[in-house]
N, C-alpha and C positions, 0 to 999 in steps of 0.2 A: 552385721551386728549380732550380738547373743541375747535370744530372749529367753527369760526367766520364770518358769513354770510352777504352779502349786497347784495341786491335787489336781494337772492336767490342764488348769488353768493359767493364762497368762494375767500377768500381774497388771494391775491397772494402769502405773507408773508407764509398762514397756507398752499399753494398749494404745497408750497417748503417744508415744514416742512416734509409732508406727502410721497411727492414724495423722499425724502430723506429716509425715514424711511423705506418705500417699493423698495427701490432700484429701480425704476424706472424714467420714463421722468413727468415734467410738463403736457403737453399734454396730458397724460396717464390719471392722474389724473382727468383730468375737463373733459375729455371724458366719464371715468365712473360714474361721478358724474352729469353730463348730463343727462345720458342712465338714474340714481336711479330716480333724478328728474319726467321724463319722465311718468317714470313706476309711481309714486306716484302720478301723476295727472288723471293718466287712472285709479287709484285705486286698479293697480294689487299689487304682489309681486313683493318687489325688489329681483333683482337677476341679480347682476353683475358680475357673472362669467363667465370664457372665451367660446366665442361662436365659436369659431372653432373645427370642427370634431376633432375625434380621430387622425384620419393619416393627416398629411399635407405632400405638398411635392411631390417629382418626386416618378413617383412611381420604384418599384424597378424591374429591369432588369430579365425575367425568364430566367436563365441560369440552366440548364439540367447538374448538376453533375455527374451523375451516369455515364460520359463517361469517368470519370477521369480514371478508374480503369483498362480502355482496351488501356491505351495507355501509351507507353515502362518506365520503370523506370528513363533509361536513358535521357527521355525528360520531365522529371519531377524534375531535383534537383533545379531551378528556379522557380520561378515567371513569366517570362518572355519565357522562352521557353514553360510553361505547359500553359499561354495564348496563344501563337503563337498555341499550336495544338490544341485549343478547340478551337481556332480564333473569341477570345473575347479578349477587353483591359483588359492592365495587372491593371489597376485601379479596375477594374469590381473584377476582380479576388483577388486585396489585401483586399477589401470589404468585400468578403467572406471569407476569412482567418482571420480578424480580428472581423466577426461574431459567427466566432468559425465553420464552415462550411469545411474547410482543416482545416488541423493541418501539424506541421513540425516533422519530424522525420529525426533524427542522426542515421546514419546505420553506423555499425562500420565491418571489417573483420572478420570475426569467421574462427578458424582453421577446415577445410576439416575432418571430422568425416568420417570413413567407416564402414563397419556392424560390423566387427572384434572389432575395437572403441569402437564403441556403447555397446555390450557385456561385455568387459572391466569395462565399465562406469557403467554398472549399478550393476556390479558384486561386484564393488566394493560400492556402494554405500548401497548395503545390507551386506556387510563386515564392512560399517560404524553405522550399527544398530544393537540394540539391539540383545540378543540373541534370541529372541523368537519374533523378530523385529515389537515389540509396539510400539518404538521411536528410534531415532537418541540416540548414543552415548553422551557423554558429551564429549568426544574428548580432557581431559584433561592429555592424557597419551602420547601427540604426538607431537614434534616438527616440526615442517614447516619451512624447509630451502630452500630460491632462492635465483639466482644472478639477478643482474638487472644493466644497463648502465645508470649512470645518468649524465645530459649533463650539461654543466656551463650555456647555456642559452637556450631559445629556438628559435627558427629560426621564429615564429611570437608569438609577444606577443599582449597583449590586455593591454590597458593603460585606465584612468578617466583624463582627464584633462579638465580645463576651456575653457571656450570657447573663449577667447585670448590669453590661453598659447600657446604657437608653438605646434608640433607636431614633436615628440624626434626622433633624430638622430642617427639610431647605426650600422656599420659600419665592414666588414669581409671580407677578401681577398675573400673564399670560405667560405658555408656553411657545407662543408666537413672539414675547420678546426676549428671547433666547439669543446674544448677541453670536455671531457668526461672523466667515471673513472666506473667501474666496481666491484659491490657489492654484500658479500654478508653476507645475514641478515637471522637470525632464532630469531622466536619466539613463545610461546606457550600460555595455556588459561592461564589468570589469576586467581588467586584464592582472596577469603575470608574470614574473619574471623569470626565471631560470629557477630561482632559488626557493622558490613560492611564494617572493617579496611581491608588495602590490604594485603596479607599476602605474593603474589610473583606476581610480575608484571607483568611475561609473556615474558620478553625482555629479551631473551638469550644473543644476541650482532650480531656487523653489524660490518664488516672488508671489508677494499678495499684493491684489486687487485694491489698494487704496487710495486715499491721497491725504494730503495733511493742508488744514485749512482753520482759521481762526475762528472761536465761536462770536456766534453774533448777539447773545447777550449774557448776562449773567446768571446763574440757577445754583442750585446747592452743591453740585458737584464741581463748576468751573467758576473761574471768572470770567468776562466779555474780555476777546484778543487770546485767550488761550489756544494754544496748537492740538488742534483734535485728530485722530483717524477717522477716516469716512469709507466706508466701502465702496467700490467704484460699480457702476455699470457694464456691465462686460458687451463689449459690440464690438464689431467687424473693425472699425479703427483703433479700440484699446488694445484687441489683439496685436491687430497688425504692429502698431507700436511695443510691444515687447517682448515679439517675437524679433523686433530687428535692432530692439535697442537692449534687452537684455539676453534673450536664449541663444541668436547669432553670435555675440561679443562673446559669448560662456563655452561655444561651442569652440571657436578660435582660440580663446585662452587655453583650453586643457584636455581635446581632443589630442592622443597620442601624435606625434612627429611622423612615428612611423607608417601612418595610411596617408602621405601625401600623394595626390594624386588619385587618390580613391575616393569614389564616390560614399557621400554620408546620406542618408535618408531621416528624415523626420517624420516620424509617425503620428497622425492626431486622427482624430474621430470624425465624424459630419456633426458635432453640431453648428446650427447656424451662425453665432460670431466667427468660426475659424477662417480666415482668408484661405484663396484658390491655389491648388499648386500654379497656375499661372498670373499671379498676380503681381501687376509690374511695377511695384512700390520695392516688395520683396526679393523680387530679380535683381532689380536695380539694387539693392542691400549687400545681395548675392556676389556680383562680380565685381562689388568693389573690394570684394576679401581674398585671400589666394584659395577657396575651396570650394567644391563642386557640392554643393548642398542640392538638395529635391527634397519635395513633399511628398508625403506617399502617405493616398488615404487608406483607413481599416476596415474593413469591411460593414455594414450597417447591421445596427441591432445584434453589436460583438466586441462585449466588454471583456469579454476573457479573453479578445486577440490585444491586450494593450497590460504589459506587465508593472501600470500603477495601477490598474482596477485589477487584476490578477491578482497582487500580493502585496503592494506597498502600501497602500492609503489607508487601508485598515488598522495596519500597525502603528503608522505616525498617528490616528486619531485614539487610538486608544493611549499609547503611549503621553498623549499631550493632555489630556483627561485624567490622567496620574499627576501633573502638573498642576491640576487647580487653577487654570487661569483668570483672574478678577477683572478685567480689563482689555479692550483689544490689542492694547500694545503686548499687552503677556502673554495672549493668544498667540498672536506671530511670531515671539521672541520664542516663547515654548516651538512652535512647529518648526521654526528655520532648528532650532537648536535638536529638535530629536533627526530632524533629515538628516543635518549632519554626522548625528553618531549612531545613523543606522549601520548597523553592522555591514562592512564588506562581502564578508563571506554569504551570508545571507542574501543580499544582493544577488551575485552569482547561482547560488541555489535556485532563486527565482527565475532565471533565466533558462534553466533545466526544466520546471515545471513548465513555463509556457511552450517547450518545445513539446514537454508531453501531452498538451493541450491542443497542439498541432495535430500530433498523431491521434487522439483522441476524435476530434472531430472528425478528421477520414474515415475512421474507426465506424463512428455512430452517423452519417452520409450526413452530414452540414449540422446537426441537432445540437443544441445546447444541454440537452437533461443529462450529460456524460457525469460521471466520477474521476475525479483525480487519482490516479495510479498514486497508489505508495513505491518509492525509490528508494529509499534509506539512502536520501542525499547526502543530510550531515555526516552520515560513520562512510559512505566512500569520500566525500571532501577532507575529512579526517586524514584516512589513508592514501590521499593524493590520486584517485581515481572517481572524481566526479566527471562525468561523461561531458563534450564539449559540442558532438552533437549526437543523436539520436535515430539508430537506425529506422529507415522505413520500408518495409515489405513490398514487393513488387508488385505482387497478386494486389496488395492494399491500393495501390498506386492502378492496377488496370480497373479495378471496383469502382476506383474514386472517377478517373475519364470517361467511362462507363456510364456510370448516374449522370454523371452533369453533362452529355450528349443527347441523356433522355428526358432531363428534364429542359434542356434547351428545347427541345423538340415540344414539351407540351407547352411550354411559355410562347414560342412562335405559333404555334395552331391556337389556343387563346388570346395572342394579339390579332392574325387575322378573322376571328371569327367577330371579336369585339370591331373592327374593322369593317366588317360587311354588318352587321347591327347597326352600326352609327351612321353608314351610307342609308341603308333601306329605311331607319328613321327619319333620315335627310330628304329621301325620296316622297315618301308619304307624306312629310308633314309640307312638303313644296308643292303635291297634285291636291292637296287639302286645301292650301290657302289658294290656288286657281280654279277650284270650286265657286269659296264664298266671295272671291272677288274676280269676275270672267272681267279678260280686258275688254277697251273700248273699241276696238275695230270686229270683234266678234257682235256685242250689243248693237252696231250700226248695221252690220249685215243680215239680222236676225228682223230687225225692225225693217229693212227694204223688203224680206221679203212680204214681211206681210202685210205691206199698203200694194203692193203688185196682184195680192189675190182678188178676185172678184168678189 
């Protein structure tokens, strides 16, 4: 642009133009155009760039971090408590947190592992590799079934609202009457076809815990004879009944053609209702169908060996939570309805992670406090290279036989030591009671002799 000069000065008109164009003040302008001036009569170089140092400003506060680390967890779930014990403002300290200097961390409950456990755990996790254990199984041969409680709402939600809409209202006698409903779901790996077409989705099916029964009088919501849902009790014969009246019949219908002959495993947890892999209700179920099914337990206090608590059940209850359900029947119509159109692919992904969870656990010697490996699943599923199984390290593999030979060895020298304690308690507390009670053939010869004395 051409700016427009009188007596050295620029014109007001072109001062605003400029100052507009540089986002700045008037003043700004005729300041630096001053200083060029200045500079061009002494004959230097202009050079009207900013003349303030690097740092400007308060300087910043030395606060000595490294005492975070000695001081209790318990006075660290704050901002405000973990300033009270360094006894510095909690300002000082969000400063540093949003320099990246703390970070926040979500610590969740993990179930109580003991050595026994642990052994278990890893035992089983070279039962889920290969035979000559190069890699991870492709785990294509095994159903994963859990139950799971899912709740109509949740007792705090997180909202987006404007910042003049209210702030929603929502309202319960108890949070203990939070209606809920009891699920359960099996599903396996999915497959593919040549073409990347799906060829079985993996979705066995998901059945709630109910039954349907007339109410028995009248109240403001029904009338007396209306059909209600009722949640059932879950016990060792509910199970059994629909493991053989519905998960077998689902497993039949849409298990591929192509694993005839090959053996299928059903995966379930220990809790108490689940029947025994020898259970001959189930057997009997078994060979009346043309497939060689087994039960195959999961290891104890080992939710992340079971890929519905791994990755599925979180997403169907959030997802159904989005739904708003008013009623039990909506409940269940919601949940069957998000199982169904969980994503395929997703599915599959998950099946990736639990392998990594595999390696994971050899990794960290049976222990749960692991991290999940990032993979960048989705962009190789993309690109048609999502891995089917997962290599495993030799040396990883001599580590893992290694540990669980020693630690067999201290679980057997603990059993026989608690062994020889419960005998020698055995022993003492049987010359204790023939103390205070001596038999009667002893009492009778003690008493002959001494009318024999003189």
């Amino acid at each position: 642009m051409v700016i427009k000069t009188q007596n050295g000065q620029v014109l007001k008109k072109d001062n605003e133009v400029i100052a507009s164009l540089l986002d700045t003040t008037v003043r700004t302008v005729k300041r630096i155009w001053e200083r060029a001036l200045k500079q061009v009569e002494k004959g230097e170089k202009v050079d009207v760039s900013n003349q303030k140092p690097g740092r400007v400003g308060r300087k910043r506060k030395d606060l000595d971090l490294s005492r975070v680390v000695t001081i209790p967890l318990n006075r660290r779930r704050t901002l405000q408590g973990l300033s009270k014990a360094l006894g510095v403002s909690c300002t000082t300290l969000h400063s540093r947190f949003e320099w990246g200097h703390l970070r926040r961390h979500s610590n969740k409950l993990r179930p109580h592992l003991n050595l026994s456990n642990i052994v278990k755990r890893l035992k089983w996790c070279l039962a889920m590799c290969e035979d000559y254990w190069s890699a991870t199984r492709e785990l294509d041969n095994i159903a994963y079934m859990d139950e799971k409680w899912f709740n109509m709402t949740g007792e705090v939600n997180n909202y987006y609202l404007l910042p003049e809409e209210p702030d929603p209202l929502r309202t319960l006698h108890h949070k203990d009457s939070i209606a809920k409903v009891m699920f359960l779901a099996a599903v396996a790996k999915p497959r593919y076809g040549k073409g990347g077409e799906v060829t079985f989705d993996g979705k066995l099916g998901i059945w709630a815990f109910v039954t349907e029964s007339p109410a028995q009088r009248t109240s403001e919501n029904r009338d007396k004879g209306t059909l209600k849902l009722k949640s059932l009790k879950v016990t060792r014969d509910v199970m059994r009944y629909y493991m053989c009246e519905k998960l077998i019949p689902a497993i039949q219908e849409r298990w591929p053609d192509e694993d005839e002959g090959r053996t299928i495993y059903i995966q379930q947890d220990n809790a108490t209702p689940h029947i025994l892999p020898d259970d001959p209700v189930f057997r009997q179920v078994i060979e009346q169908t043309d497939l060689d099914i087994k039960l195959l337990q999961q290891p104890p206090n080992s939710p992340d060996m079971n890929i519905l608590d791994l990755c599925i059940f979180r997403s169907l209850q959030s997802h159904t939570d989005s739904r708003a359900p008013q009623s039990i029947r909506e409940l269940i119509e919601g949940v069957e309805k998000e199982y169904r159109n969980y994503p395929v692919d997703k599915l599959a992904r998950s099946f990736v992670t639990l392998q990594s969870c595999i390696r994971e656990v050899m990794r960290n010697k049976g222990a749960i406090n692991y991290s999940i490996p990032h993979m960048n699943k989705e962009r190789r599923q993309a690109e048609g290279r999502l891995p089917i199984a997962l290599s495993i390290d030799c040396e990883l593999v001599g580590q893992t036989i290694a540990f669980i030979e020693e630690a067999e060895a201290i679980l057997a020298a603990e059993k026989e030591q608690k062994q020889q304690e419960k005998s020698s308690k055995k022993r003492a507390a049987s010359g204790l009671k023939k103390q205070k009670h001596p038999s009667n053939t002893s009492s009778l010869q003690a008493a002959g002799k001494e009318n024999q004395e003189p």
